[in-house]
C-alpha positions as CSV (number, residue, x, y, z in Angstrom):
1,X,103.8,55.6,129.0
2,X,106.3,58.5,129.0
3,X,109.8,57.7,129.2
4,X,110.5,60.5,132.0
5,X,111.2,59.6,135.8
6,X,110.3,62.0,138.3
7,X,113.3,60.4,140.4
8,X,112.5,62.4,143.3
9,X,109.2,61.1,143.8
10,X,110.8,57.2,143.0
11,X,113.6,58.2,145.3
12,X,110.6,59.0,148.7
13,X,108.9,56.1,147.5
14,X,111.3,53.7,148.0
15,X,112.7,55.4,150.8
16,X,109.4,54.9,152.5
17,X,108.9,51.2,151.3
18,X,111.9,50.4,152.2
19,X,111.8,51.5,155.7
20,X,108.5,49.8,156.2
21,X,109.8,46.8,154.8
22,X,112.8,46.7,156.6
23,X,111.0,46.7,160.0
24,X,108.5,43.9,158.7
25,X,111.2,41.8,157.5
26,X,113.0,41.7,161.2
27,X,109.4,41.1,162.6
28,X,109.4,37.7,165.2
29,X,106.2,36.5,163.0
30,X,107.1,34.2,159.6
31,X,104.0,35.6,158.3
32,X,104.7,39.4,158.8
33,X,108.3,38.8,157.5
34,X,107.5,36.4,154.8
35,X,105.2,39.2,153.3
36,X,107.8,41.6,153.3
37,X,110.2,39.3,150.9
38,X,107.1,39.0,149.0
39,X,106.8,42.6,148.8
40,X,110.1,43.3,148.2
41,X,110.7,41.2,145.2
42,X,107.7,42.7,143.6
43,X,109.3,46.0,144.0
44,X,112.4,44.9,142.4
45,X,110.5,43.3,139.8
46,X,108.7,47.0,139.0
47,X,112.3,48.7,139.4
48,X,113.8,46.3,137.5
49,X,111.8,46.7,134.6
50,X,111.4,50.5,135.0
51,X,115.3,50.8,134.5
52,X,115.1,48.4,131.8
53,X,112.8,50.2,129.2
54,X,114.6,53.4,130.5
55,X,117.9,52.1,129.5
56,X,116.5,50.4,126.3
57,X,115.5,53.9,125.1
58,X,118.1,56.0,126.0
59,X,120.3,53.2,123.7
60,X,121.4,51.2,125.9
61,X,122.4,47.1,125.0
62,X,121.5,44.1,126.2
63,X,124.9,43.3,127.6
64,X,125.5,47.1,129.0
65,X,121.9,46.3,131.0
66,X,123.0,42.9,131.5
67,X,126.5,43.4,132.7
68,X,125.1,46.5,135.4
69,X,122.3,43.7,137.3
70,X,124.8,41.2,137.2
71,X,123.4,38.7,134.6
72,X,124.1,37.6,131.6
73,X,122.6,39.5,128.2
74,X,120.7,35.9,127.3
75,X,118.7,36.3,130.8
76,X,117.9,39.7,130.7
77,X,116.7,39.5,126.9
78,X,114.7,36.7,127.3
79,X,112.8,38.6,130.7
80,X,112.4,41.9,129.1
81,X,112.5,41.4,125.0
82,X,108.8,41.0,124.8
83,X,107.9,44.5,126.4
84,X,110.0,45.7,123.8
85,X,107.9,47.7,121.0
86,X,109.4,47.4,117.3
């Protein structure tokens, strides 16, 4: 997997996603909007991790990752350490 980001074609994904999402989430039906949290953690999840291994090769910490989503360096470690190569 190549280390590069084409950030403009991440950047019209998520715009897209996003905006289908959004209007799902405010749907009337549990089951329409209950899909669209599903949805939307999964693509945190992927983003997430994308940023992750992106900021693990550019030299990035543990803490520096952990300290920009908010967590602490143990949680963030222990959810992304094993993807690790090395």
């Amino acid at each position: 997997m190549s280390d590069s980001v084409d950030t403009s074609l991440v950047s019209d994904y998520i715009d897209k996603v996003s905006d289908d999402l959004a209007s799902d989430a405010a749907s009337a039906d549990p089951a329409v909007g209950l899909r669209a949290v599903g949805a939307m953690r999964r693509l945190a999840d992927r983003l997430e991790r994308l940023h992750v291994r992106r900021a693990r090769s550019l030299g990035w910490s543990w803490q520096e990752i952990a300290d920009a989503l908010g967590v602490t360096r143990q949680t963030v470690h222990k959810k992304h350490a094993a993807g690790e190569k090395g």
